[in-house]
NUMARLUM-962929 format. One record per residue: residue in three letters; residue number from 1; x, y, z of N, C-alpha, C, O, CB in turn. Coordinates in steps of 0.2 Angstrom, whole numbers, plus 2048, in hexadecimal, padded with zeros to 3 digits. Glycine has a CB too. Example, Ala and Ser with C-alpha at 12.3 -4.5 7.8 and 13.67 -1.06 7.14 Angstrom:
BEGIN
ALA  1  842  7E4  827  83E  7EA  827  842  7F0  827  847  7EF  82A  839  7EA  82D
SER  2  840  7F5  823  844  7FB  824  840  800  827  843  806  828  846  7FD  81D
END
This chain:
BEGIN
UNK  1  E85  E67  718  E7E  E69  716  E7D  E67  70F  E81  E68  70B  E7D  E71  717
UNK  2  E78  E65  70D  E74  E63  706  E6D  E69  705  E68  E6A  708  E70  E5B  708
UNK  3  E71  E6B  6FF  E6C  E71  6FA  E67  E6D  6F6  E68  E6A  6F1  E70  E75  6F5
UNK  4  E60  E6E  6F9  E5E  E6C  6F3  E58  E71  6F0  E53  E73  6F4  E5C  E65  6F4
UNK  5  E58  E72  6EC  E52  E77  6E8  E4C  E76  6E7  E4A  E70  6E5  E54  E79  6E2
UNK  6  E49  E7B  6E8  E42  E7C  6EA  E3E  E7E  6E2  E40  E82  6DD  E42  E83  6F0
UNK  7  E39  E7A  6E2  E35  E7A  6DB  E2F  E7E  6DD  E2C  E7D  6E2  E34  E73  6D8
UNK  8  E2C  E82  6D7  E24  E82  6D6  E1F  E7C  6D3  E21  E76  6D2  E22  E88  6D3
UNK  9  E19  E7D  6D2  E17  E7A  6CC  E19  E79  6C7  E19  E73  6C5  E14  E7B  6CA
UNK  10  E1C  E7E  6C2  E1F  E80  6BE  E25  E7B  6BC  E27  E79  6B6  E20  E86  6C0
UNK  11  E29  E79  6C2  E2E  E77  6C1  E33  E7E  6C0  E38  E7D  6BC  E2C  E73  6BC
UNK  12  E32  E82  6C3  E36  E86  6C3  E3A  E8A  6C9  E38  E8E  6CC  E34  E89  6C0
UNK  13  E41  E87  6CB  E44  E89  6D0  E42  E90  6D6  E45  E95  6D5  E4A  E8B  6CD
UNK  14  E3E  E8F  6DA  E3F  E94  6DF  E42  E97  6E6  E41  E9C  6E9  E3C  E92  6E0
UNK  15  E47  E91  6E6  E48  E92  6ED  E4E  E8E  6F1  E4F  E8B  6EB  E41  E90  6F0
UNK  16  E51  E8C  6F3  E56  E88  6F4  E55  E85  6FE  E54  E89  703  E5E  E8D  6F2
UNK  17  E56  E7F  6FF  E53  E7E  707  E5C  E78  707  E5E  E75  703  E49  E79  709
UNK  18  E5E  E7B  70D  E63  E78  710  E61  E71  715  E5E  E72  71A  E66  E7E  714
UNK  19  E63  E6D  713  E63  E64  718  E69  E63  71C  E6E  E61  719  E64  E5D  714
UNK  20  E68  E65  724  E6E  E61  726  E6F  E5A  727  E6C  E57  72B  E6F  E64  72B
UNK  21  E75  E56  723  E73  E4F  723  E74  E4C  72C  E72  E46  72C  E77  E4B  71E
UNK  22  E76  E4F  730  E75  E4D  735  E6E  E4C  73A  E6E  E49  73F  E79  E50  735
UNK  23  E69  E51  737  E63  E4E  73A  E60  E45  736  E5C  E41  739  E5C  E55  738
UNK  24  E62  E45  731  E62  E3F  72E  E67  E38  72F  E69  E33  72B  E62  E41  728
UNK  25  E69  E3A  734  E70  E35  736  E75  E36  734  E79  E31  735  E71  E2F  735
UNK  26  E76  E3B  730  E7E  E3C  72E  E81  E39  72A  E85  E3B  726  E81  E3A  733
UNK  27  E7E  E31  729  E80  E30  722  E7B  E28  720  E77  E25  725  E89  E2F  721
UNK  28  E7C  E26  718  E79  E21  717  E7C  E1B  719  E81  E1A  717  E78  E20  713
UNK  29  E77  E16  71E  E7A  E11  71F  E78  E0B  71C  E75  E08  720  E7A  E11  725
UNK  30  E79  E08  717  E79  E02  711  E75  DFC  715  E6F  DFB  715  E82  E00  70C
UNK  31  E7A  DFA  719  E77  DF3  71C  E6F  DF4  721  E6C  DEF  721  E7E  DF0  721
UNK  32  E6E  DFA  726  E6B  DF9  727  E63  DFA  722  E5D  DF7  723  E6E  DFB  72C
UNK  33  E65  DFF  71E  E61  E01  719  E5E  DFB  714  E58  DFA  712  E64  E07  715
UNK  34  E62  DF7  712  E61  DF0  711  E5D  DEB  715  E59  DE8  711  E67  DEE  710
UNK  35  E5E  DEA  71A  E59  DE7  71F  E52  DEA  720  E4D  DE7  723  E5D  DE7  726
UNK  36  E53  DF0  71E  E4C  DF5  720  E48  DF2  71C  E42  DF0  71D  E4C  DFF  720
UNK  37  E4B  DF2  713  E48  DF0  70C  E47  DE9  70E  E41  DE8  70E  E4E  DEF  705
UNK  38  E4A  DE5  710  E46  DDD  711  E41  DDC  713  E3C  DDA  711  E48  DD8  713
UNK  39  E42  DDF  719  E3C  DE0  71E  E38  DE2  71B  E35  DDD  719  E3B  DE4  723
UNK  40  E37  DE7  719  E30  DEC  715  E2D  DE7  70F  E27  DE6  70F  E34  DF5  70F
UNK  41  E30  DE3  70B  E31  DDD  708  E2D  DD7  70A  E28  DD5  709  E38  DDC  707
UNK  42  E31  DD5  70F  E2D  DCE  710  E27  DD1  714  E22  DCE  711  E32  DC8  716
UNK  43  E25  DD5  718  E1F  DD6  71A  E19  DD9  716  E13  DDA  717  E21  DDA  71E
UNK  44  E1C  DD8  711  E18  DD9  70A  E13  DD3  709  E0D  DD2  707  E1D  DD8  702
UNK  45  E18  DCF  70A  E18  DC7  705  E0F  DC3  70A  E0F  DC3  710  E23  DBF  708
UNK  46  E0B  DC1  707  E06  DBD  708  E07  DB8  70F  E05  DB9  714  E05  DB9  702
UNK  47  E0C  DB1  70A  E0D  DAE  70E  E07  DA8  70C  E08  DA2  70F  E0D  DB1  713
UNK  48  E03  DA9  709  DFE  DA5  708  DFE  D9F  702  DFA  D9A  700  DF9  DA9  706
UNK  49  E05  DA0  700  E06  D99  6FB  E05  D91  700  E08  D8F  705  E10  D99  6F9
UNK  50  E01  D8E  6FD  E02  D85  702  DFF  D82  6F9  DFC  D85  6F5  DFA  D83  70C
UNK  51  E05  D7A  6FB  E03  D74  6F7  DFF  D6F  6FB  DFE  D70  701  E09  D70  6F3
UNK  52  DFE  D6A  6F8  DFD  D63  6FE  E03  D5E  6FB  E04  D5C  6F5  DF5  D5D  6FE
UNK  53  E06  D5C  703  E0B  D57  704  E08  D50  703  E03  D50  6FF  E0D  D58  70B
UNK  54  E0A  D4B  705  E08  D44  702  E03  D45  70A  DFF  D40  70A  E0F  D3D  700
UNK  55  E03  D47  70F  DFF  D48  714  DF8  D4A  714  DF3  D48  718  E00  D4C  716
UNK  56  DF9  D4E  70F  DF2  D53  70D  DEF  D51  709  DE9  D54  708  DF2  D5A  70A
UNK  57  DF1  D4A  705  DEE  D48  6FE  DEB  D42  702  DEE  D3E  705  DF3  D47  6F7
UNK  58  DE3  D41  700  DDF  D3D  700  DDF  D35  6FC  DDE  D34  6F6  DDB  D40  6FE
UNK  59  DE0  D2F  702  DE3  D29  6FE  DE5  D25  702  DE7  D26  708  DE8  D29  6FA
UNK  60  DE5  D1F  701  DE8  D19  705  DF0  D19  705  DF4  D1B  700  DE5  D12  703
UNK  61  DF2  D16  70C  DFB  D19  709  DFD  D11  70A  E02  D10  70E  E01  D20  70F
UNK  62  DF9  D0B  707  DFA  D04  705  DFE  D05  6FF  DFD  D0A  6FB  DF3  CFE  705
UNK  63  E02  CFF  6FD  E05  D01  6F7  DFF  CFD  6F2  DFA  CFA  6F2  E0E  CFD  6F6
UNK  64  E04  D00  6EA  DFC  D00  6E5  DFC  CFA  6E4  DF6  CF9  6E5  DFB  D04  6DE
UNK  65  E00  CF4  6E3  E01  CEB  6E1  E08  CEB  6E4  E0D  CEF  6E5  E00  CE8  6D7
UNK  66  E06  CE4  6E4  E0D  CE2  6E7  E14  CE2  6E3  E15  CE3  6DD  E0C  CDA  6EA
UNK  67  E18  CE2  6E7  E21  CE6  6E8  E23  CE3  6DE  E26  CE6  6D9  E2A  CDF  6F2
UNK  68  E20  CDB  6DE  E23  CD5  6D9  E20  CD2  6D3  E1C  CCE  6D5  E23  CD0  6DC
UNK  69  E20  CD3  6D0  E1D  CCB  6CA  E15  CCE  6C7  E11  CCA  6C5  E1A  CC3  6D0
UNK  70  E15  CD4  6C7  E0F  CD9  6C3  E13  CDA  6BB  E10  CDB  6B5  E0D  CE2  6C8
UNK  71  E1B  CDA  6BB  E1C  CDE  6B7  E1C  CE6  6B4  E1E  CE9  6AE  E1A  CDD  6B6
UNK  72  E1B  CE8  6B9  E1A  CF0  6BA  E1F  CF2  6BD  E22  CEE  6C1  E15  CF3  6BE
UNK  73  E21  CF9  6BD  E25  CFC  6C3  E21  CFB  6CB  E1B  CFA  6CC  E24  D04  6C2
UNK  74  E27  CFB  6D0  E26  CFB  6D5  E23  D02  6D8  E27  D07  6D7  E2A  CF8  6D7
UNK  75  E1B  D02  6DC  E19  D08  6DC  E16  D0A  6E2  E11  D06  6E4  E15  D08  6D8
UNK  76  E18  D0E  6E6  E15  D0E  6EE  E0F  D0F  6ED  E0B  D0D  6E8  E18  D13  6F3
UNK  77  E0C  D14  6F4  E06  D15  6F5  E05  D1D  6EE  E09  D1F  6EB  E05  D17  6FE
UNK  78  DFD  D20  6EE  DF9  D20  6E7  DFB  D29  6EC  DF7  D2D  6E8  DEF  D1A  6E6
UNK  79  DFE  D2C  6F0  DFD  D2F  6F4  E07  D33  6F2  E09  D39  6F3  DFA  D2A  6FC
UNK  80  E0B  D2F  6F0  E13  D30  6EC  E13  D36  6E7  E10  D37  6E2  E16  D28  6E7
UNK  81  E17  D39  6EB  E1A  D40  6E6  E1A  D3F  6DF  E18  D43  6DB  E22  D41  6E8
UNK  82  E1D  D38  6DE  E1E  D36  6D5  E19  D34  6D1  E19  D33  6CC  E23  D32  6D3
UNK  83  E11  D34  6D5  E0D  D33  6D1  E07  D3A  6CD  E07  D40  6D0  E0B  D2F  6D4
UNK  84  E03  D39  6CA  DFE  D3E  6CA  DFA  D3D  6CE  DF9  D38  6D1  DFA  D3F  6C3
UNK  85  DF7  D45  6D0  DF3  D47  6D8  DF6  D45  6DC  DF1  D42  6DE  DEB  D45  6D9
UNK  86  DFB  D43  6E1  DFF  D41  6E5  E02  D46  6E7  E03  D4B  6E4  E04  D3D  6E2
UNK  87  E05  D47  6EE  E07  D4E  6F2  E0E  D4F  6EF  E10  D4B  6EB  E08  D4D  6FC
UNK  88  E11  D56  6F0  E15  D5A  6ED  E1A  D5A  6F3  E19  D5D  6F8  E12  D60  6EB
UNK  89  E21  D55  6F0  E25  D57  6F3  E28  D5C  6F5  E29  D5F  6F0  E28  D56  6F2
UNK  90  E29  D5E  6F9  E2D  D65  6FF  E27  D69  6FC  E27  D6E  6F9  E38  D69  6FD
UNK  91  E20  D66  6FF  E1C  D6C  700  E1C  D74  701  E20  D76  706  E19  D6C  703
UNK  92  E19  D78  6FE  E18  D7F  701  E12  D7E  706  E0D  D7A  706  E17  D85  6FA
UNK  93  E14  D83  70C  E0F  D85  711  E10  D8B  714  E15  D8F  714  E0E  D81  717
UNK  94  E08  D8D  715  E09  D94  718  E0E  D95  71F  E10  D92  723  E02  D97  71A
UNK  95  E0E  D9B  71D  E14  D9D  722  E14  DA4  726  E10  DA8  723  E1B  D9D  71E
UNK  96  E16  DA6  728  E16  DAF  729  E1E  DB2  727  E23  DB1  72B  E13  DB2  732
UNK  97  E1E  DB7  722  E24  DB8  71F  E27  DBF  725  E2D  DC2  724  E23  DB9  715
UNK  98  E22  DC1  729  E23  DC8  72D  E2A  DC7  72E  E2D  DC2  72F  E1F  DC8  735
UNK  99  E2D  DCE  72E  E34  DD0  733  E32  DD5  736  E2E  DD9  735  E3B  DD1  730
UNK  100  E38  DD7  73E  E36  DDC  741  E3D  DE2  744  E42  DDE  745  E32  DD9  746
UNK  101  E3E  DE8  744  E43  DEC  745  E41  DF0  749  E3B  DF2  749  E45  DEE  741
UNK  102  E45  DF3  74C  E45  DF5  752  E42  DFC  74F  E43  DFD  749  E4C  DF5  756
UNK  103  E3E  E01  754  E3D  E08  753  E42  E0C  74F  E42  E0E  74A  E3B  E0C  759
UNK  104  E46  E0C  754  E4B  E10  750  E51  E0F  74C  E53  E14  749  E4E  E12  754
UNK  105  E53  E08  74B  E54  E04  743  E4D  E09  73C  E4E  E0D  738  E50  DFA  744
UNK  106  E4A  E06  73E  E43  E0A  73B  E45  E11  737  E45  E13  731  E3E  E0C  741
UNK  107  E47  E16  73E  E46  E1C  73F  E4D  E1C  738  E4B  E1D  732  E47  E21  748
UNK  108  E54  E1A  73A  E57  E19  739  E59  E19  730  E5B  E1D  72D  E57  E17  73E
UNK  109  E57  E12  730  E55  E0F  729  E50  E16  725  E52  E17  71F  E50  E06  72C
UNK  110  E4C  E1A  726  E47  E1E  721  E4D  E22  721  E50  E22  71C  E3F  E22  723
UNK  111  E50  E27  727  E55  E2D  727  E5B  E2B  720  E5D  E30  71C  E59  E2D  72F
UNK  112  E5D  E24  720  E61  E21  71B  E61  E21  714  E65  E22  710  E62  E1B  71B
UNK  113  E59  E21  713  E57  E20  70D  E55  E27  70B  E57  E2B  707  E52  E19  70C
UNK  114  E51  E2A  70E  E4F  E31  70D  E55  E35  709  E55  E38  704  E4E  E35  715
UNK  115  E5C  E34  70F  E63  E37  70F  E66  E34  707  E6A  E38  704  E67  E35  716
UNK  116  E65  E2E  705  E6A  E2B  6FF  E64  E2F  6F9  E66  E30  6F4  E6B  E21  6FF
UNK  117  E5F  E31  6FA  E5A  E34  6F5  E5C  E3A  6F4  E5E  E3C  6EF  E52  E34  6F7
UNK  118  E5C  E40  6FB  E5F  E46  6FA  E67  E45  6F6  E68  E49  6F2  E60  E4A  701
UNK  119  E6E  E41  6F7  E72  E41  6F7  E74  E3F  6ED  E77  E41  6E8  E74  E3E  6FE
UNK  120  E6D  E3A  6EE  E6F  E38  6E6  E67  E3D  6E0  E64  E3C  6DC  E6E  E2A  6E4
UNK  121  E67  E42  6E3  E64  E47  6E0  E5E  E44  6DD  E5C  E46  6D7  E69  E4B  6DB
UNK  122  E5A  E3F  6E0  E54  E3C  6DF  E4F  E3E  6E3  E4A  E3B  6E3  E54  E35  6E0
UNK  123  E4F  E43  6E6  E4A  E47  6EB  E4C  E4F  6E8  E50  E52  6E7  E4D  E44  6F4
UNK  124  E43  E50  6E9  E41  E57  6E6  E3C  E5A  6EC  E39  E57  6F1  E3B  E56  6DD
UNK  125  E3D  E62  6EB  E38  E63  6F2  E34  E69  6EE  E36  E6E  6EB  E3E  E67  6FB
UNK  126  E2D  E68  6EE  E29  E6D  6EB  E29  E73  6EF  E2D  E73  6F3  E23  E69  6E9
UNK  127  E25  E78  6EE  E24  E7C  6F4  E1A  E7B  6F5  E16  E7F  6F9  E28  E85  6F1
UNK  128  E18  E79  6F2  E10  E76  6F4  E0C  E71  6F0  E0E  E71  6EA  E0B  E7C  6F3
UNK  129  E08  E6E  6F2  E04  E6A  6EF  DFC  E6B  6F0  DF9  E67  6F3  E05  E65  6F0
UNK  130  DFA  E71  6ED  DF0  E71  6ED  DED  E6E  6E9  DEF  E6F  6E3  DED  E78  6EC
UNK  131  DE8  E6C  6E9  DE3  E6B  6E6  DDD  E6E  6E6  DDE  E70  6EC  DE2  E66  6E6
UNK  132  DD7  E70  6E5  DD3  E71  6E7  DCE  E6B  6E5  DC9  E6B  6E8  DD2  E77  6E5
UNK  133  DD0  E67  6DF  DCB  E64  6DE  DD1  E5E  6DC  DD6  E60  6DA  DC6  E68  6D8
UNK  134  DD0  E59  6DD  DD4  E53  6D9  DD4  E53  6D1  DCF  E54  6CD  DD1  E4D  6DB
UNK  135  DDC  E53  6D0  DDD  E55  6C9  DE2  E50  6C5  DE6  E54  6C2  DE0  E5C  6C8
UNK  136  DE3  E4A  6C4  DE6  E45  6C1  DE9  E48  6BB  DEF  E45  6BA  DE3  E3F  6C0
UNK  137  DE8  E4C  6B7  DED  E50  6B0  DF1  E57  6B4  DF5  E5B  6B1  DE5  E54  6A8
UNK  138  DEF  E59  6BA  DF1  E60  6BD  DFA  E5B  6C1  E00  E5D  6C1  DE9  E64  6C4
UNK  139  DF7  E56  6C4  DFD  E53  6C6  E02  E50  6C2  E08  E50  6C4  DFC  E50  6C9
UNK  140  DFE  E4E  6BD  E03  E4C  6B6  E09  E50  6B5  E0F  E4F  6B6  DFF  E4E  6AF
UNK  141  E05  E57  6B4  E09  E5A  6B3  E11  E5E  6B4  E16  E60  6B2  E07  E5B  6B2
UNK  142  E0C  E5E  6BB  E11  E61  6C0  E18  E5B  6C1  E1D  E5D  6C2  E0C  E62  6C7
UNK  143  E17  E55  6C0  E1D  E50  6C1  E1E  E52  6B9  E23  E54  6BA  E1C  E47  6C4
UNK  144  E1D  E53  6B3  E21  E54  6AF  E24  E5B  6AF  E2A  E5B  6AC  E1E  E53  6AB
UNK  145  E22  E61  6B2  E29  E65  6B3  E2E  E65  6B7  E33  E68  6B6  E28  E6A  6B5
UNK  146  E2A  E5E  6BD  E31  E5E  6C1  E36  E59  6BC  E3C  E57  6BD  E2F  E5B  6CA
UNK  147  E31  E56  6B7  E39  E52  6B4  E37  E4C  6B7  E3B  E47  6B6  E43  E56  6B8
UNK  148  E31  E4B  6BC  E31  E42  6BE  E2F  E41  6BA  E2A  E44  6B8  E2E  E3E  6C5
UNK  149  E32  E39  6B3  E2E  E35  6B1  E2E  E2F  6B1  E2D  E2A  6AC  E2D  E36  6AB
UNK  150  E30  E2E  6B9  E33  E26  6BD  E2F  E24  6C3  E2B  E29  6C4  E3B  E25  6BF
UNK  151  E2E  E20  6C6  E2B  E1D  6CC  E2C  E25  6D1  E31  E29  6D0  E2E  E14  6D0
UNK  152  E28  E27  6D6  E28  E2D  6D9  E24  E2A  6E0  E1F  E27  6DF  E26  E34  6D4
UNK  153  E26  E2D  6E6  E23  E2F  6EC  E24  E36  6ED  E28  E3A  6EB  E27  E2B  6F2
UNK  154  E1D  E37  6F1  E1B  E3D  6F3  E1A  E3E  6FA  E17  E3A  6FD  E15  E3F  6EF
UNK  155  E1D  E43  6FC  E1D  E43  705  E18  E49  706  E19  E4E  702  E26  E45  709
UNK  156  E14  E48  709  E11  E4F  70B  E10  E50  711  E0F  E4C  715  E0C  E50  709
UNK  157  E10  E57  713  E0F  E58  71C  E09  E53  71F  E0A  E4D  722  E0B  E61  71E
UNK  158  E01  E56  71C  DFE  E52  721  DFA  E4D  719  DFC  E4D  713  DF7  E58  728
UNK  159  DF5  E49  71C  DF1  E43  715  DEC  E4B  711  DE9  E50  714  DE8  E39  71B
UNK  160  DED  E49  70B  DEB  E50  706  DE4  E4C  702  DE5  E4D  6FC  DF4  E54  6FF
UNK  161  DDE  E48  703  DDB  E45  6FF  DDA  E49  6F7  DD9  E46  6F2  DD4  E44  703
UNK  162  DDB  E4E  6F6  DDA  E51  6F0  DE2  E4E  6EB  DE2  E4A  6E6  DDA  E5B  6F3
UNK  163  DE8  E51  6EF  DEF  E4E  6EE  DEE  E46  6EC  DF0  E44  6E7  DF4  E4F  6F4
UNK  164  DEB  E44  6F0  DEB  E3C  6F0  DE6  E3A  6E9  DE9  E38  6E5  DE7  E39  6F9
UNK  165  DE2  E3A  6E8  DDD  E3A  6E4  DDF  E3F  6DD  DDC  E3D  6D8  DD6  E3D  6E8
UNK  166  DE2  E43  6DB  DE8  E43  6D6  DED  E41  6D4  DEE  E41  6CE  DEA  E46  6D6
UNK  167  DF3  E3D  6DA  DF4  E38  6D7  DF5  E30  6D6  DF9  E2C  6D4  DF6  E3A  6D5
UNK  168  DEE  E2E  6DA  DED  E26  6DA  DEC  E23  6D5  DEB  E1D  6D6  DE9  E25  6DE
UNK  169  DEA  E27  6CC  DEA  E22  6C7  DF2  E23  6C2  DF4  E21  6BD  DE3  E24  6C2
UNK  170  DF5  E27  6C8  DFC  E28  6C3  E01  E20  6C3  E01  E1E  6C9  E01  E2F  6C5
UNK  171  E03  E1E  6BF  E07  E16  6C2  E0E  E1B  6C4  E12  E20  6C3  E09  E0F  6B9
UNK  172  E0F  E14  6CB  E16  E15  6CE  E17  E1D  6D0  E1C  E20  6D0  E1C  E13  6C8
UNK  173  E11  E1E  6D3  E10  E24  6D7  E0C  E25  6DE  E06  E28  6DE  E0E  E29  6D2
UNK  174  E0E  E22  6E3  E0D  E23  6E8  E0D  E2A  6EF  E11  E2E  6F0  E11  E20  6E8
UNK  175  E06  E2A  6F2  E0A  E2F  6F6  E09  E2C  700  E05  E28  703  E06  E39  6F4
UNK  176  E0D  E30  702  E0D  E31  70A  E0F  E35  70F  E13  E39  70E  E0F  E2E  70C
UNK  177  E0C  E35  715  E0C  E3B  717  E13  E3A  71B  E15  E35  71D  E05  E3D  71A
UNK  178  E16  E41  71C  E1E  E3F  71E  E20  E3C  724  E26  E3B  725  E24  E45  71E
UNK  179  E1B  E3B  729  E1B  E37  72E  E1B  E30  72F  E1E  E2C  734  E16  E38  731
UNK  180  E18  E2D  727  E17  E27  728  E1D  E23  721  E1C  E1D  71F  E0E  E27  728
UNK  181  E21  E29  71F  E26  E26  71C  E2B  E1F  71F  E2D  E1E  725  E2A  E2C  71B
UNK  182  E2D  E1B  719  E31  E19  71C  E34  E15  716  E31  E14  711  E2F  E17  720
UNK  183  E3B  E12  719  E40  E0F  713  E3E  E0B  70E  E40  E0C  708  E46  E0B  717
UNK  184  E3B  E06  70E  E37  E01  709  E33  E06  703  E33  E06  6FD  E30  DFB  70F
UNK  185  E2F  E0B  707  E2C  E0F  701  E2F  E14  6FF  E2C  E17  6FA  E26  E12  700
UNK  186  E33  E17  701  E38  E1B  6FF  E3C  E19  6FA  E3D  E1C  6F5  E3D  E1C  705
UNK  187  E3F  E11  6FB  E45  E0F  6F6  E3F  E0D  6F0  E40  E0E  6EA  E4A  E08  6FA
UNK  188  E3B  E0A  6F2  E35  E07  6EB  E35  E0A  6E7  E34  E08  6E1  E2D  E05  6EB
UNK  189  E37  E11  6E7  E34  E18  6E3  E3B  E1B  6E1  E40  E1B  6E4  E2F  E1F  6E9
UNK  190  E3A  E1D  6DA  E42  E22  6D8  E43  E29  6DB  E48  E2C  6DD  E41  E24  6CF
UNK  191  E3C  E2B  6DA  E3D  E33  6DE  E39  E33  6E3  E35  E2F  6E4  E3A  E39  6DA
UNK  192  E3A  E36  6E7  E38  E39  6EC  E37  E42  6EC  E3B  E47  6EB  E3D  E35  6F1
UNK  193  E31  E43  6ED  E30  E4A  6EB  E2A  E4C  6F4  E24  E4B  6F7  E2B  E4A  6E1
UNK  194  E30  E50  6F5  E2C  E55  6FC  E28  E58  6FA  E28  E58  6F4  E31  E5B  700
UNK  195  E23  E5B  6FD  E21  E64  6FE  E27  E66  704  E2B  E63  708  E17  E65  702
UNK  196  E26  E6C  703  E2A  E70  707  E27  E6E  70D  E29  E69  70F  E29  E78  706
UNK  197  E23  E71  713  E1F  E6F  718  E22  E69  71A  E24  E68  71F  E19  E6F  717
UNK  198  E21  E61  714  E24  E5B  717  E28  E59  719  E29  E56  71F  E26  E57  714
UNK  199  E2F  E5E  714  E35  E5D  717  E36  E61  71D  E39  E5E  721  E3A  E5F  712
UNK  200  E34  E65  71E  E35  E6B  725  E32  E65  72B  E35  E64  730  E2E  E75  725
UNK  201  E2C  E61  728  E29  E5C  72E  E2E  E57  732  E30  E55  737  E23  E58  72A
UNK  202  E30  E56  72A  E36  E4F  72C  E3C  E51  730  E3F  E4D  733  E39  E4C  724
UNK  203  E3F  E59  72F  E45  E59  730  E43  E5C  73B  E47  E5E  740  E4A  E5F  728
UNK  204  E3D  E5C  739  E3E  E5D  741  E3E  E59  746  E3C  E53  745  E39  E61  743
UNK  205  E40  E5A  74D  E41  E56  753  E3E  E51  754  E40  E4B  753  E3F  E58  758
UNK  206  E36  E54  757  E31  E4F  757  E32  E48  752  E32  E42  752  E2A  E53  756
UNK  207  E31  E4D  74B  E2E  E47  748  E36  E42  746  E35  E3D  742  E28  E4A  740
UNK  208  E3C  E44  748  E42  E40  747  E42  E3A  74C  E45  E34  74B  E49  E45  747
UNK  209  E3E  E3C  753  E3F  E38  755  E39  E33  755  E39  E2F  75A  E41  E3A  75B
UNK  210  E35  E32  751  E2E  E2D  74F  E32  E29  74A  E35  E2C  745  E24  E30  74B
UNK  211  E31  E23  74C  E33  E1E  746  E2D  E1E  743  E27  E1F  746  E36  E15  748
UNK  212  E2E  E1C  73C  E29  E1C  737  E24  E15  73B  E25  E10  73E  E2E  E1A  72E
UNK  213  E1D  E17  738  E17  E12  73B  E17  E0E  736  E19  E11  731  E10  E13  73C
UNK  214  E16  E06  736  E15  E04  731  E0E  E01  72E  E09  E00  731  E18  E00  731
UNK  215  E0F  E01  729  E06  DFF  726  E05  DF9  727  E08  DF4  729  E04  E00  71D
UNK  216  DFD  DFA  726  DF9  DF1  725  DFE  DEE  71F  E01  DEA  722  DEE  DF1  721
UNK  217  DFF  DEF  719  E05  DEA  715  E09  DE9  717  E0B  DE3  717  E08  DEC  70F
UNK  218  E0D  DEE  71C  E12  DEA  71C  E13  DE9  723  E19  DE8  724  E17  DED  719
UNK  219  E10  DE7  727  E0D  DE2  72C  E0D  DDB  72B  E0E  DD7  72E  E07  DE4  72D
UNK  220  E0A  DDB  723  E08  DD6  721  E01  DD3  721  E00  DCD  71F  E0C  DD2  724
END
């Protein structure tokens, strides 16, 4: 079992919630958690880099004067890598950088990383998050009692627009709702910080057996 303590606003200890790591697979598994990061990664990536080859470039591909007896270097067509405006050897073209893993890799891969967050004491579990009004200095602050002054994910039961809109001008502060966690934003982030409710969400049946969905980013 994994103890971990229960905060208010305040930042002051309330409460203590027990993790069994076995709803989390029991332990961290490096390599597959590493494949989950690339993935999340390349499916990031554009892919919209392109040059023009000596294909794409506009020109006659007769040579410029003949081979002899100009005095010049010998010079092919006006269309050659080694000249100016001429195509670009080993061109870039678009590509699709997608990778894909299985659901339960997936499932697998978030339980890993969630688990190495509780285990290396980078994961905090609040006991609530209200707003009544969106408050960007109210959430401030609140991550300065808890001591976050590094990149941070926020898990919450259900999508909180008030939560969300507090803190979407903070840098390297992200949130989601704990359904739709998964290893790539998990690891991007130093902390990871529950509500109570999240964590109760995450550690139950149902939702152990939904592999995390993935977004339009990282789709690609």
């Amino acid at each position: 079992m994994i103890e971990i303590p229960v905060y208010n606003r305040e930042g002051k200890q309330i409460d203590r919630v027990q993790v069994d790591e076995s709803l989390l697979g029991g332990k961290i598994r490096p390599a597959l958690l590493k494949q989950a990061v690339v993935m999340y990664h390349a499916n990031r990536r554009q892919g919209t880099a392109a040059t023009r080859n000596r294909g794409r470039v506009a020109g006659s591909t007769a040579k410029l004067y003949r081979q002899k007896g100009t005095g010049r270097a010998r010079m092919g067509a006006v269309r050659t890598v080694i000249r100016r405006g001429g195509g670009v050897a080993f061109a870039k073209q678009t590509r699709d950088f997608r990778q894909r893993m299985p659901r339960k890799q997936r499932r697998l891969a978030r339980d890993s990383a969630v688990l190495a967050k509780l285990t290396g004491q980078d994961a905090l579990v609040i006991d609530e998050l209200r707003f009544e009004t969106p408050k960007t200095r109210d959430f401030a602050a609140i991550l300065g009692n808890l001591k976050i002054d590094r990149s941070c994910l926020v898990a919450t039961e259900q999508y909180d627009v008030n939560v969300y809109k507090s803190l979407r001008n903070l840098p390297r502060v992200d949130m989601l709702e704990v359904t739709q966690l998964n290893a790539g934003d998990i690891m991007r982030r130093r902390k990871l910080l529950f509500t109570r409710a999240a964590l109760e969400r995450l550690l139950r049946p149902e939702t152990q057996a939904a592999a995390p969905t993935a977004t339009d980013e990282e789709r690609g």
